[in-house]
N, CA, C and O atoms as a DFTB+ gen file, in Angstrom:
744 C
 N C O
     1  1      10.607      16.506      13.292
     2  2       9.383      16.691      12.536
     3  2       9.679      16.635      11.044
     4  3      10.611      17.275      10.557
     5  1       8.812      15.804      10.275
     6  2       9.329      15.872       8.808
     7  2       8.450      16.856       8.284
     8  3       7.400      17.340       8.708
     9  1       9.406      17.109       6.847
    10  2       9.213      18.486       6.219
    11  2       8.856      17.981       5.047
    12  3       8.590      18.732       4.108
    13  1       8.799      16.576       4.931
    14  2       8.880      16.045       3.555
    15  2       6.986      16.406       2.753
    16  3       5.929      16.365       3.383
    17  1       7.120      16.646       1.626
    18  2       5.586      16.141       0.835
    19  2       5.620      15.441       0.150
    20  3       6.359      15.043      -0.750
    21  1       3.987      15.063       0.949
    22  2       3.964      13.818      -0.174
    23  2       3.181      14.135      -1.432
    24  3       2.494      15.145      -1.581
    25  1       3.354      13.163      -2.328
    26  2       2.604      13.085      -3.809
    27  2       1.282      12.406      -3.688
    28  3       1.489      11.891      -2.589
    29  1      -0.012      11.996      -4.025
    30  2      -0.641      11.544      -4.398
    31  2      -0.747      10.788      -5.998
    32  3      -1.031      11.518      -6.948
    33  1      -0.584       9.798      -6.151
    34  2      -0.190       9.005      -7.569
    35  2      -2.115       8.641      -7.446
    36  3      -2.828       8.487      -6.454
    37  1      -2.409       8.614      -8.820
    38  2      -3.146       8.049      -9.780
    39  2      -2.884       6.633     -10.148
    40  3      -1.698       6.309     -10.215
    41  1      -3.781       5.743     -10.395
    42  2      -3.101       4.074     -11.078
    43  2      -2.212       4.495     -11.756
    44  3      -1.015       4.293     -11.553
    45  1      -2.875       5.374     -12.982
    46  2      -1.658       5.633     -14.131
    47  2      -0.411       5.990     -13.438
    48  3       0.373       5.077     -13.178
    49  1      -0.176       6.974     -13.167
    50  2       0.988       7.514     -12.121
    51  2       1.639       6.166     -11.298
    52  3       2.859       6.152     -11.139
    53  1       0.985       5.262     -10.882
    54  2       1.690       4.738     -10.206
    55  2       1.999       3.322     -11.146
    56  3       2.669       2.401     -10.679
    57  1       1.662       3.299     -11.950
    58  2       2.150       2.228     -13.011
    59  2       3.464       2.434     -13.727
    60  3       4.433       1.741     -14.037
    61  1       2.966       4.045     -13.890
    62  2       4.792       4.154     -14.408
    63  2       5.891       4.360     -13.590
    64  3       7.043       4.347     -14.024
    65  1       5.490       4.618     -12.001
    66  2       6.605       4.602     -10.753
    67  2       7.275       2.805     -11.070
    68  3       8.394       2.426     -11.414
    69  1       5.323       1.634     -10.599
    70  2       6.337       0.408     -11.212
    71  2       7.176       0.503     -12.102
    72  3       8.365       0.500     -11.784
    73  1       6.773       0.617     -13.511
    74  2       7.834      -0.201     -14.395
    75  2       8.792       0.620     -14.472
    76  3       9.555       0.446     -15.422
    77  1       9.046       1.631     -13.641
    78  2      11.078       1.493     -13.685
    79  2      11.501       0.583     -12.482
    80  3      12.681       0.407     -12.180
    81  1      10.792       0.206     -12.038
    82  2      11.404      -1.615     -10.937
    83  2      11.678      -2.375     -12.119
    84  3      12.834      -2.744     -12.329
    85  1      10.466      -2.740     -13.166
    86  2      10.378      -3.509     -13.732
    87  2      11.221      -4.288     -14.738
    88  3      11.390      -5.489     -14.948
    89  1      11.861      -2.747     -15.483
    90  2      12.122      -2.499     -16.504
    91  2      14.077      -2.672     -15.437
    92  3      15.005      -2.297     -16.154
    93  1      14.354      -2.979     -14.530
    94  2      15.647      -2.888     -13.811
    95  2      16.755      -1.390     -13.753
    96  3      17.926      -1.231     -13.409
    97  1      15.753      -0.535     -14.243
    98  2      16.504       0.733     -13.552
    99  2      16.793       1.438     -12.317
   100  3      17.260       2.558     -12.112
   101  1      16.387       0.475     -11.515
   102  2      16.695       0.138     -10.207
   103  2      16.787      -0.413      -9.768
   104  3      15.788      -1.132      -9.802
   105  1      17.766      -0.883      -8.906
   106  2      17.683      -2.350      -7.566
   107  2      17.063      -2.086      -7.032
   108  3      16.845      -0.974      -6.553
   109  1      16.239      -3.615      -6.857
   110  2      15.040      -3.582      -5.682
   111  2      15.401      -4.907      -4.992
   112  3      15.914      -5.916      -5.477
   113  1      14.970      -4.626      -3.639
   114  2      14.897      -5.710      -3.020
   115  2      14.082      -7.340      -3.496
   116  3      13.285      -7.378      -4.433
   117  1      14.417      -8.472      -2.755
   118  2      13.965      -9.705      -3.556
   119  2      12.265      -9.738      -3.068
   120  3      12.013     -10.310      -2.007
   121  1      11.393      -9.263      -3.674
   122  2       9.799      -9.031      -2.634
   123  2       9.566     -10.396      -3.221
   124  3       9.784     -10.920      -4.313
   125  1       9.129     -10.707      -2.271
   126  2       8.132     -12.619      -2.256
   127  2       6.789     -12.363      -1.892
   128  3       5.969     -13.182      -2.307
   129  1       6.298     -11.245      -1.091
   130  2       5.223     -11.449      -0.412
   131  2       4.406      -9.975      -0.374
   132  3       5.028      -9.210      -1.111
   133  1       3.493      -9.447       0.089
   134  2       2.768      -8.708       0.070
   135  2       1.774      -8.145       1.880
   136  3       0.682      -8.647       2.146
   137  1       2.330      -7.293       2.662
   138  2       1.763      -7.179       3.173
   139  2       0.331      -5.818       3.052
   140  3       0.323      -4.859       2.280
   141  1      -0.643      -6.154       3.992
   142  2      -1.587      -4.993       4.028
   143  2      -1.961      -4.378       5.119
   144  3      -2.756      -5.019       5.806
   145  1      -1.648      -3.329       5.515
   146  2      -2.147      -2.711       6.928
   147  2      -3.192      -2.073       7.128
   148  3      -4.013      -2.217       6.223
   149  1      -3.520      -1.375       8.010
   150  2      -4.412      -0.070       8.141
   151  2      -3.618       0.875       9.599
   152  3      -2.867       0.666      10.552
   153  1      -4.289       1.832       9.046
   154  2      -3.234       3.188       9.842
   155  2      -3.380       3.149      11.427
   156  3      -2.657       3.551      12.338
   157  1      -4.997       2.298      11.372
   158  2      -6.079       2.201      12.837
   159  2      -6.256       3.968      13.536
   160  3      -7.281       4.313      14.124
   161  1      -5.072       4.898      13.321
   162  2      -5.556       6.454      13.416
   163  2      -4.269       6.824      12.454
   164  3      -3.080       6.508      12.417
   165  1      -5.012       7.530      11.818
   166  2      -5.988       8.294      11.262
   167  2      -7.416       7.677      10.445
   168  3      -7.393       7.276       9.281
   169  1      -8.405       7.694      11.154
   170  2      -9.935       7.083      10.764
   171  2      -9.847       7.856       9.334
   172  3      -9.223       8.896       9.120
   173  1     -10.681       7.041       8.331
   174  2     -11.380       7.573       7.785
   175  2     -12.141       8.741       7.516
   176  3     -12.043       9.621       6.661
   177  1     -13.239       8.448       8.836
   178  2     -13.679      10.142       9.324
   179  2     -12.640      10.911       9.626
   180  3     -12.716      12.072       9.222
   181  1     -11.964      10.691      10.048
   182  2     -10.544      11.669      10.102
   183  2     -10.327      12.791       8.771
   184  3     -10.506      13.984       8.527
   185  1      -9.786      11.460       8.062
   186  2      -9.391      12.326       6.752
   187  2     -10.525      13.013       6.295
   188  3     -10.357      14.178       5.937
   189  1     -11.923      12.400       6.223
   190  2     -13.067      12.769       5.340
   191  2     -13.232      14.451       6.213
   192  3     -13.326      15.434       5.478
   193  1     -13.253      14.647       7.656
   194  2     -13.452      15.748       8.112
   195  2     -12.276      16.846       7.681
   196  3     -12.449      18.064       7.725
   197  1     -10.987      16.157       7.235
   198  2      -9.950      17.344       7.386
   199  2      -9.107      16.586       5.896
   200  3      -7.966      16.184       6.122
   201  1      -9.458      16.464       4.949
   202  2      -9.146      16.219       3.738
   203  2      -7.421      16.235       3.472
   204  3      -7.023      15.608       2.490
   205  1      -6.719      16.726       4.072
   206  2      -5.023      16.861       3.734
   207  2      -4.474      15.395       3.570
   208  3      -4.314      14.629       4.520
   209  1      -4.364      15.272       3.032
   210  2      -3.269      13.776       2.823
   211  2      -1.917      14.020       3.497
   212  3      -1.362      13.349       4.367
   213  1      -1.357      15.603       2.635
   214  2       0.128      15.513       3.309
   215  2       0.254      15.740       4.882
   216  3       1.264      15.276       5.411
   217  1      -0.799      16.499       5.791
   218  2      -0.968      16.150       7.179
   219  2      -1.104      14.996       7.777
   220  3      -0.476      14.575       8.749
   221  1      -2.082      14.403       7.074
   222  2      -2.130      12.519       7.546
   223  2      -0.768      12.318       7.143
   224  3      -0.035      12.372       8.131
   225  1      -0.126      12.101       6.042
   226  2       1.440      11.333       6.042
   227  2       2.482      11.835       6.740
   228  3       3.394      11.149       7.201
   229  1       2.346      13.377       6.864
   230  2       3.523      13.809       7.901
   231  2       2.767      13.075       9.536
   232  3       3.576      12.576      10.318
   233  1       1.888      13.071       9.762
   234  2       1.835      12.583      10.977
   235  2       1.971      11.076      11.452
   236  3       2.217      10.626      12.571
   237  1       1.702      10.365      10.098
   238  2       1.943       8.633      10.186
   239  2       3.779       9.000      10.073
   240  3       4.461       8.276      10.799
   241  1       4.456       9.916       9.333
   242  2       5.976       9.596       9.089
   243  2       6.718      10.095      10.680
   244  3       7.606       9.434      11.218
   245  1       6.180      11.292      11.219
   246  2       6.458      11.457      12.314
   247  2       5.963      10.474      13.295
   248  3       6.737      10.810      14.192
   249  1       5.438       9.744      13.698
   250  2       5.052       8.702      14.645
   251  2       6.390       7.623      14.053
   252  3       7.256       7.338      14.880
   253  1       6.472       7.249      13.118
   254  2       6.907       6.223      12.738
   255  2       8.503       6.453      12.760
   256  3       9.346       5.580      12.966
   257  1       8.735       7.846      12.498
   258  2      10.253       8.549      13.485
   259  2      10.549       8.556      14.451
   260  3      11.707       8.486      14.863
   261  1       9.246       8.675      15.269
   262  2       9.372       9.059      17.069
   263  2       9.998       7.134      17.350
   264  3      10.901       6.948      18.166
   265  1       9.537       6.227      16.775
   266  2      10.008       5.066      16.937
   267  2      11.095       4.274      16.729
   268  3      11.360       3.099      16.985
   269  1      11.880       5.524      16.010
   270  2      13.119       4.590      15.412
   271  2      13.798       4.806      13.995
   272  3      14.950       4.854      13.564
   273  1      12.519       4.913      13.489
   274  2      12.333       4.462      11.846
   275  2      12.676       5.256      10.373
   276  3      11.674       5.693       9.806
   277  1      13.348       5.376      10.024
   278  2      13.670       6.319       9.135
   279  2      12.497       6.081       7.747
   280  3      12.264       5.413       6.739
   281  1      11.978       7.303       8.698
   282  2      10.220       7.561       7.992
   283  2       9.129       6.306       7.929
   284  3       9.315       5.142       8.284
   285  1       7.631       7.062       7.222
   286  2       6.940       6.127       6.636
   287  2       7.347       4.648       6.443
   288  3       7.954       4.472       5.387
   289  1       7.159       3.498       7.226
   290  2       7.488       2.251       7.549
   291  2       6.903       0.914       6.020
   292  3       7.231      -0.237       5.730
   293  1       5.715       2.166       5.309
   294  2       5.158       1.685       4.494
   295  2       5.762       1.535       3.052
   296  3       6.692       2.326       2.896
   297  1       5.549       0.879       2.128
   298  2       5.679       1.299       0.802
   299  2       5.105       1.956      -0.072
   300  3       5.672       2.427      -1.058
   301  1       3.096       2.134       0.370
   302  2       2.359       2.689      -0.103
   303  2       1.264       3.227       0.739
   304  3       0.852       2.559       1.688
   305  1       0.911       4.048       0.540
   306  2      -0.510       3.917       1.580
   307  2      -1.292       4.766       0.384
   308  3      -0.910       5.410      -0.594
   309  1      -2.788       4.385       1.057
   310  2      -3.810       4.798       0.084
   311  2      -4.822       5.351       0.754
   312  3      -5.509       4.721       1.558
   313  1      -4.950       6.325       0.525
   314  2      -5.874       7.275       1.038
   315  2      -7.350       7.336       0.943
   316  3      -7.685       7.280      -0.241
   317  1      -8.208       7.415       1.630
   318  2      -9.536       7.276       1.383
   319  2     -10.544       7.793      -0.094
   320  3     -11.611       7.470      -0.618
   321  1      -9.288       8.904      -0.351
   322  2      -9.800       9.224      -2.156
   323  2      -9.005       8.827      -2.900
   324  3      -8.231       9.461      -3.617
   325  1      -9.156       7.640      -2.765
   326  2      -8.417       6.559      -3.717
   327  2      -6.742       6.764      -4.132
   328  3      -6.119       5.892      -4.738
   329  1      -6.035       8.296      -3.618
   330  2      -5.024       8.298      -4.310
   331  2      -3.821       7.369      -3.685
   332  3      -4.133       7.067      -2.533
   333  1      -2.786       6.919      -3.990
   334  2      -2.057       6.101      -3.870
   335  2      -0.443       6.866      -3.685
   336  3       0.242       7.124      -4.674
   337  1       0.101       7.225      -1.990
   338  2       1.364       7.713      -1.675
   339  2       2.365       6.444      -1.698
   340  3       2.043       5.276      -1.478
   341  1       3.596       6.915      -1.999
   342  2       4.573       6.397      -1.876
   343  2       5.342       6.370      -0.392
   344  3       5.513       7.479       0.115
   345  1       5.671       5.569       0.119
   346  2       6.036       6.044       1.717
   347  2       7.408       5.899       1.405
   348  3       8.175       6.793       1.048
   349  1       7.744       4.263       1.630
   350  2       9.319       3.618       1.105
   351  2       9.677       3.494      -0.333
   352  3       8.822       2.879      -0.971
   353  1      10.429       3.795      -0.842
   354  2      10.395       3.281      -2.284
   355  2      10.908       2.126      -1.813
   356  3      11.387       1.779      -0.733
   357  1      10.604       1.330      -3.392
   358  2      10.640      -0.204      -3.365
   359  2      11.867      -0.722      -3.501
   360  3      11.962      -1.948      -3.542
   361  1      13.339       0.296      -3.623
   362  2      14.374      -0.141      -3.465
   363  2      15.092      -0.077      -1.864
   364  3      16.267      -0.074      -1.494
   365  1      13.708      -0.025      -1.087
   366  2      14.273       0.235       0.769
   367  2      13.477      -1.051       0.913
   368  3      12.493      -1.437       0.282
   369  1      14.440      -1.856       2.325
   370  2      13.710      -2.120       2.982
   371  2      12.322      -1.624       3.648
   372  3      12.233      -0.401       3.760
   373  1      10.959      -2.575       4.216
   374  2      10.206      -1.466       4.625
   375  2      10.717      -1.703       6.653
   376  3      11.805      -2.023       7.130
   377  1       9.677      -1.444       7.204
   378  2       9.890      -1.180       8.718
   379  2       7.829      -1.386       8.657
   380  3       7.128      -0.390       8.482
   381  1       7.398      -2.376       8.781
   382  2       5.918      -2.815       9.095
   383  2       5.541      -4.111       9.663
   384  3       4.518      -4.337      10.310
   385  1       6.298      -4.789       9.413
   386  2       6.158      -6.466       9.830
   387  2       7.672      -7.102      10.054
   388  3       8.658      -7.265       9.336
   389  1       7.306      -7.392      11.532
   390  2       8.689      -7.563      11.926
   391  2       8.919      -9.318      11.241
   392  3       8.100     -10.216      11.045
   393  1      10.240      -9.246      11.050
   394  2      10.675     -10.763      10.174
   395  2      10.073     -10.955       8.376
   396  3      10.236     -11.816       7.512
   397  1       9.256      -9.509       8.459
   398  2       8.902     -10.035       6.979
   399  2       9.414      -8.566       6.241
   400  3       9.125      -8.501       5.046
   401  1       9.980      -7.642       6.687
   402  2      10.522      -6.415       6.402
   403  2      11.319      -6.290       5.147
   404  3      11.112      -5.280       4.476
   405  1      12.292      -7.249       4.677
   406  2      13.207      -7.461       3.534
   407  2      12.431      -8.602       2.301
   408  3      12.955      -9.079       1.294
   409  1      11.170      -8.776       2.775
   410  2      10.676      -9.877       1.720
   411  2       9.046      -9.085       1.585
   412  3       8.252      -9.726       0.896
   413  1       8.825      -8.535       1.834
   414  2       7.195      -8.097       1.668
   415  2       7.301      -6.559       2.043
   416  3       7.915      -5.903       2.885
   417  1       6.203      -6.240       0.776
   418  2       6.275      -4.803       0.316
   419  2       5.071      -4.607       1.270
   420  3       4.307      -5.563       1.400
   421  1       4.774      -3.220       2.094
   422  2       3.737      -2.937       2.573
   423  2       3.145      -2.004       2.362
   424  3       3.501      -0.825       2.333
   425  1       1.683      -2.719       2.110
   426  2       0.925      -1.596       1.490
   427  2      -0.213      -1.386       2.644
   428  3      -0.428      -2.309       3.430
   429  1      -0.913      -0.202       2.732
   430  2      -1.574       0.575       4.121
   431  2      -2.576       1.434       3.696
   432  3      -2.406       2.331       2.870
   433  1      -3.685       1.151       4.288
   434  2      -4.721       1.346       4.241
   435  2      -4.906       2.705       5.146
   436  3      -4.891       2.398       6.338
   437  1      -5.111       4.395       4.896
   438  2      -5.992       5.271       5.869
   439  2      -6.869       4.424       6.298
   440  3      -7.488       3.777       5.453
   441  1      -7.181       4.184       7.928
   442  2      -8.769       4.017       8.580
   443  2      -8.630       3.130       9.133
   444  3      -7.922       2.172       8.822
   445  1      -9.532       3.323      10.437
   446  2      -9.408       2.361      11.166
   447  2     -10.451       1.187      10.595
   448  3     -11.537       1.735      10.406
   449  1     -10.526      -0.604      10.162
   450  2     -11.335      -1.059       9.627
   451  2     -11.522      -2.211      10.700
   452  3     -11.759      -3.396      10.467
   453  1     -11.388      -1.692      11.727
   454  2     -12.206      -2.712      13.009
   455  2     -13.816      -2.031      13.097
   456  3     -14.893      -2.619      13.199
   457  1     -13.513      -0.541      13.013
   458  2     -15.114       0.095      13.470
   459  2     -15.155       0.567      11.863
   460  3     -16.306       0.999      11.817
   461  1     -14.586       0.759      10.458
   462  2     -14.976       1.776       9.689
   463  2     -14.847       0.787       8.350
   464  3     -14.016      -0.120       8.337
   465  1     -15.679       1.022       7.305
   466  2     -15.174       0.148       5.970
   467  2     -14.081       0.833       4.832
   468  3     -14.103       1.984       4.396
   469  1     -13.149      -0.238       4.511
   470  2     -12.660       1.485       3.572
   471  2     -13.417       2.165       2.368
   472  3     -14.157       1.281       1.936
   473  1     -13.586       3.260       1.646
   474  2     -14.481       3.697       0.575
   475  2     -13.735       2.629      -0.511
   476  3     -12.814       1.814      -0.454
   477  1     -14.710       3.137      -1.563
   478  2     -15.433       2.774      -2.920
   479  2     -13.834       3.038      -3.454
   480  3     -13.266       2.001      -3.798
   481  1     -13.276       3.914      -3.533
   482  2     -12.174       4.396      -4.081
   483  2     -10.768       3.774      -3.748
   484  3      -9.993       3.746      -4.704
   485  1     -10.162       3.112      -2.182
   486  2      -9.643       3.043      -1.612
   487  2      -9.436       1.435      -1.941
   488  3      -8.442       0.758      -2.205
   489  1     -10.759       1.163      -1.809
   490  2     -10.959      -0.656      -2.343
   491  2     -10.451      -0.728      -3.560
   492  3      -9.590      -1.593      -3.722
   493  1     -10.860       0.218      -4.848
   494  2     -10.639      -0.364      -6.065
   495  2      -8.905       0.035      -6.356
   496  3      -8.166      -0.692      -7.020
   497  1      -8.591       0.976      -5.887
   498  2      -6.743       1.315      -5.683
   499  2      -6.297       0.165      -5.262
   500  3      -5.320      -0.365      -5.791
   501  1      -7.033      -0.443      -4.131
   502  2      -6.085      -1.242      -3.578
   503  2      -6.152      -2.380      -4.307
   504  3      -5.033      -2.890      -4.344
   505  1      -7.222      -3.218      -5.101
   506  2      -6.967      -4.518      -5.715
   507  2      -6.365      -4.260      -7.263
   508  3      -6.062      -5.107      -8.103
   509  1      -6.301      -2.870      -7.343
   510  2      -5.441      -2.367      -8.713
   511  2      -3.796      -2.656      -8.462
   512  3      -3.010      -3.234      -9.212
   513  1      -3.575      -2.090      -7.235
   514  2      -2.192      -1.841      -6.515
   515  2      -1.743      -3.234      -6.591
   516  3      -0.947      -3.593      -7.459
   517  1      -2.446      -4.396      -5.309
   518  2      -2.248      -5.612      -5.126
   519  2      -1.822      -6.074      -6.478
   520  3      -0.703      -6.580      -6.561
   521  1      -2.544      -5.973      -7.529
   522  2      -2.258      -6.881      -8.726
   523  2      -1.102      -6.539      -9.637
   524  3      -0.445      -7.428     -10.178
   525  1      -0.905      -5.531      -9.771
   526  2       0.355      -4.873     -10.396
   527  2       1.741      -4.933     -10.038
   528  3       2.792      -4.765     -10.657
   529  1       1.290      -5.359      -8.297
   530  2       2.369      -5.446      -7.409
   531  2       2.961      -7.103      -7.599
   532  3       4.149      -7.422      -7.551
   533  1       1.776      -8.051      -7.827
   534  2       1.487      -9.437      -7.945
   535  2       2.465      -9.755      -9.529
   536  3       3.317     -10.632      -9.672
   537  1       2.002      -8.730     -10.579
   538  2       2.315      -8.607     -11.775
   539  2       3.935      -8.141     -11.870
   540  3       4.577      -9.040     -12.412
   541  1       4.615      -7.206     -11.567
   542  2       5.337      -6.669     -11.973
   543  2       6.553      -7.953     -10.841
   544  3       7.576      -8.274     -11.445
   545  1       6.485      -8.224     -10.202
   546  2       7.235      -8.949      -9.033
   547  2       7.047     -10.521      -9.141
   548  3       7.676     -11.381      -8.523
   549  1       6.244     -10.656      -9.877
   550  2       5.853     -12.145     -10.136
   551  2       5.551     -12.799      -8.281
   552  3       6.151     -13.650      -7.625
   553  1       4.868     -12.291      -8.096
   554  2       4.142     -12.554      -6.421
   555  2       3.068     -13.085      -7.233
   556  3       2.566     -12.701      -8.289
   557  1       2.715     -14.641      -6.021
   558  2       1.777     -15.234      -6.192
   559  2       0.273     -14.525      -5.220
   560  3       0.601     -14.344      -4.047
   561  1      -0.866     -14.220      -5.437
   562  2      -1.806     -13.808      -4.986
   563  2      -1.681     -14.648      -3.940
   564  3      -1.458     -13.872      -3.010
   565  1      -1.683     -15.478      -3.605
   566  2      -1.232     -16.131      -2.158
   567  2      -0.336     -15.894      -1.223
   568  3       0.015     -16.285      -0.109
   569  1      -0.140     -15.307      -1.848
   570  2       1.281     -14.265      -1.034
   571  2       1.176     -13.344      -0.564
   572  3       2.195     -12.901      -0.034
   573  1      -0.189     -12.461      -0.471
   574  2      -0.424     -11.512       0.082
   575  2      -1.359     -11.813       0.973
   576  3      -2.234     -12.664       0.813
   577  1      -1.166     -10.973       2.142
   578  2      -0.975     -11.355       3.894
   579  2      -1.626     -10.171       4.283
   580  3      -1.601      -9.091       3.694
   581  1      -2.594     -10.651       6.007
   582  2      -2.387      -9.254       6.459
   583  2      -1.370      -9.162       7.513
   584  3      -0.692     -10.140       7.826
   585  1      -1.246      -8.004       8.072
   586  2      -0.737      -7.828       9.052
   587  2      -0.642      -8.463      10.532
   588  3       0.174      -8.155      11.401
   589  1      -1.749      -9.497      10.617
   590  2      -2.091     -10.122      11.761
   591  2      -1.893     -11.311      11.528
   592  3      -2.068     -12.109      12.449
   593  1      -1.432     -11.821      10.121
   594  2      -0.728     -13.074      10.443
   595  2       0.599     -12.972      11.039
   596  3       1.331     -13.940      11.244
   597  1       0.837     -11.933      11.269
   598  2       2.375     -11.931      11.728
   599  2       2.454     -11.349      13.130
   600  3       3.541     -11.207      13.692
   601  1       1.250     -10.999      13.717
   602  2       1.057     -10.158      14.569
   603  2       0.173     -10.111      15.727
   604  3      -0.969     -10.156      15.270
   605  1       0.134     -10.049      16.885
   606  2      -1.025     -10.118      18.085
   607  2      -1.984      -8.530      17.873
   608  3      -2.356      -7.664      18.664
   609  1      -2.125      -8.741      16.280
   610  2      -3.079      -7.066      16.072
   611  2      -4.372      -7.567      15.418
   612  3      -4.630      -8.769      15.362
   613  1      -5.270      -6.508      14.868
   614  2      -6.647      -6.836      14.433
   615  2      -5.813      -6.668      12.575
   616  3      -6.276      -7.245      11.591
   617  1      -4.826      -5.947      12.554
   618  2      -4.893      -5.165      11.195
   619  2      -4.635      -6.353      10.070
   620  3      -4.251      -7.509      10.246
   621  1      -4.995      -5.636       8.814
   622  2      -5.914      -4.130       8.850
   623  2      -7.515      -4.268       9.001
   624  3      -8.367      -4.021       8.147
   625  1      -7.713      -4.787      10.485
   626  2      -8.904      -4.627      10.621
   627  2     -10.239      -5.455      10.609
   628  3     -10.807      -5.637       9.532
   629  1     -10.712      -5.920      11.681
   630  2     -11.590      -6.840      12.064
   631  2     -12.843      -7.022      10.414
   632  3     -13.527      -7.993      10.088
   633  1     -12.728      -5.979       9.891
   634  2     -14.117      -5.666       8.798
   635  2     -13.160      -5.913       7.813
   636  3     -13.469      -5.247       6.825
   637  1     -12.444      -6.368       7.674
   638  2     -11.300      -6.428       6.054
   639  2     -11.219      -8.179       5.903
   640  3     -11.004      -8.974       6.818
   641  1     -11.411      -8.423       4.758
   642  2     -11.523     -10.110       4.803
   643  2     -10.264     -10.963       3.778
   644  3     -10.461     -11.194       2.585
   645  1      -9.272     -11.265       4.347
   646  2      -8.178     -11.871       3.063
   647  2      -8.663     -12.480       1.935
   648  3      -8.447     -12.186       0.759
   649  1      -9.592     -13.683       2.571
   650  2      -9.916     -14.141       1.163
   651  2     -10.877     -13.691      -0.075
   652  3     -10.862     -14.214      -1.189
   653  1     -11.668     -12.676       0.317
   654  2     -12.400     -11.431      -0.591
   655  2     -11.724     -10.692      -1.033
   656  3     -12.088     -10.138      -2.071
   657  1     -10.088     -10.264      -0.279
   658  2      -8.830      -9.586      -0.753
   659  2      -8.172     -10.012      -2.308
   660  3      -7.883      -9.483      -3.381
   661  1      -8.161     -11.028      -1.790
   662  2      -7.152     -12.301      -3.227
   663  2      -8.240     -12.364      -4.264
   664  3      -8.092     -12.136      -5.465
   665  1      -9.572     -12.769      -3.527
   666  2     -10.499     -12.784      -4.828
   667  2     -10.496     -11.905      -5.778
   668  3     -10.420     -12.034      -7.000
   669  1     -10.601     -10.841      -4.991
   670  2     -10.786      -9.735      -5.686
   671  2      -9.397      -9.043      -6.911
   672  3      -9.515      -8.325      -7.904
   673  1      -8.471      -9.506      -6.421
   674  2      -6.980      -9.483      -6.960
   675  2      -7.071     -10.074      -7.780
   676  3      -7.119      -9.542      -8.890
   677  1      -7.146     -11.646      -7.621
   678  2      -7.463     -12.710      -9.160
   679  2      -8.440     -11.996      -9.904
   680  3      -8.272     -12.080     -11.120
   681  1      -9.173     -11.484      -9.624
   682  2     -10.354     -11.130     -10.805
   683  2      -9.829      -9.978     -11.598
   684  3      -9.979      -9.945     -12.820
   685  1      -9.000      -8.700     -10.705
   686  2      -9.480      -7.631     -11.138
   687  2      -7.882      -7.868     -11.926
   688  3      -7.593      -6.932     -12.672
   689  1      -6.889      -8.933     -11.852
   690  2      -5.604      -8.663     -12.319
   691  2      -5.501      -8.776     -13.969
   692  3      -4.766      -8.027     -14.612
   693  1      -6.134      -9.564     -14.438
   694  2      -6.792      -9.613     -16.295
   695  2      -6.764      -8.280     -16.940
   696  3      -5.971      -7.948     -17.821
   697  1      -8.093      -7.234     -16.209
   698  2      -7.844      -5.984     -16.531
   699  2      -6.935      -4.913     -16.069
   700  3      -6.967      -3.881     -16.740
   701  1      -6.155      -4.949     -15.089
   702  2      -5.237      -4.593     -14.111
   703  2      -4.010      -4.866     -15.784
   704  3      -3.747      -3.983     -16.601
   705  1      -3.694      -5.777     -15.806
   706  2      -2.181      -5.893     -16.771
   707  2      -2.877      -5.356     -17.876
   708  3      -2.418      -4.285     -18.275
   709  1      -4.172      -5.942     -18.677
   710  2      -4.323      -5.098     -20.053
   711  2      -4.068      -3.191     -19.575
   712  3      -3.209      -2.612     -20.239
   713  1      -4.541      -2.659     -18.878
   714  2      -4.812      -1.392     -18.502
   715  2      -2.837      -0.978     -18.664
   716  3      -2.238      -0.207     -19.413
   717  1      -2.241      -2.159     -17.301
   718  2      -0.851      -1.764     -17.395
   719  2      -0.359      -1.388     -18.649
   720  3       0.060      -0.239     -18.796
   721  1      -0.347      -2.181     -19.567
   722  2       0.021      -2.311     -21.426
   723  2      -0.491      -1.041     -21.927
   724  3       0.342      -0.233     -22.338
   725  1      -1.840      -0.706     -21.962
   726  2      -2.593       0.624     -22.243
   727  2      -1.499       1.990     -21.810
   728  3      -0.837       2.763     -22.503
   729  1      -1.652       1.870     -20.637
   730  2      -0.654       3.206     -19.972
   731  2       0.417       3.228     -20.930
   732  3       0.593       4.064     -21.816
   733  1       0.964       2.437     -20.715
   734  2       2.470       2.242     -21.042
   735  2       3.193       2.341     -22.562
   736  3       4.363       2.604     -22.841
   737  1       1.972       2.007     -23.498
   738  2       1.914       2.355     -25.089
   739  2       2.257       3.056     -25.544
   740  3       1.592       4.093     -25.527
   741  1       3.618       3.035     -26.336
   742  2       4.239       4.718     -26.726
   743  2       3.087       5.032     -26.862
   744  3       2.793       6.188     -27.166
């Protein structure tokens, strides 16, 4: 059973986790690609009825132990109130997509999005995340995938659409890097 807690990061918060990748104060693996999941349980309504984040992540890190995995398989997951956990840091391999594990960072959606949409909050984290991730790694927006191209699964989710994904990435990445620069301003 893990004992670990997790953090909840803010964009800001998680802009300055990037740029120490960025900036090479750490080895990171060579990322080319971008995956996106969803948790499929823990729903949405899940979290919305029982609000804990660090219960949802100890229970996605324990499942993902019971399998093998030394922890959280993810690199990020994002929680239905928009906040943004760290699962893998970006100098681990992840454990989410088999054959694409050492080349694509995975990022994971709380909720199941076959029956549920993700919130208002969760969406705008995530095409913040996507682009920074796109930005700081020099990943082409084409490069980010879901989970079911690699996979006999729905994820993340029959109601989640790639190419409204990327759109939304190209658009929002303009203000996404000015914002990055902002944070980052002595």
């Amino acid at each position: 059973m893990s004992k670990k807690t997790f953090v909840g990061y803010t964009r800001r918060g998680i802009v300055t986790y990037l740029n120490s990748f960025r900036e090479g104060d750490t080895p990171i693996v060579g990322w080319k690609e971008i995956i996106v999941h969803h948790t499929f349980a823990p729903t949405v309504k899940n979290f919305m009825e029982k609000p804990d984040a660090n219960f949802w992540l100890t229970a996605i890190d324990n499942f993902h132990r019971a399998r093998g995995w030394n922890g959280i398989g993810y690199h990020f997951v994002i929680t239905p109130d928009g906040l943004i956990y760290i699962g893998r840091k970006l100098n681990q391999v992840g454990a989410h997509a088999v054959g694409h594990n050492a080349t694509g960072i995975g990022v994971c959606l709380l909720g199941n999005f076959d029956e549920e949409e993700p919130t208002v909050e969760q969406w705008i984290s995530l095409k913040y995340l996507l682009a920074w991730l796109c930005y700081v790694f020099n990943i082409p927006i084409e490069r980010i995938y879901f989970h079911r191209q690699f996979a006999p699964k729905t994820c993340p989710g029959k109601k989640m659409d790639l190419d409204k994904v990327r759109r939304a990435v190209r658009e929002t990445k303009p203000t996404a890097v000015a914002l990055w620069h902002q944070i980052l301003k002595p």
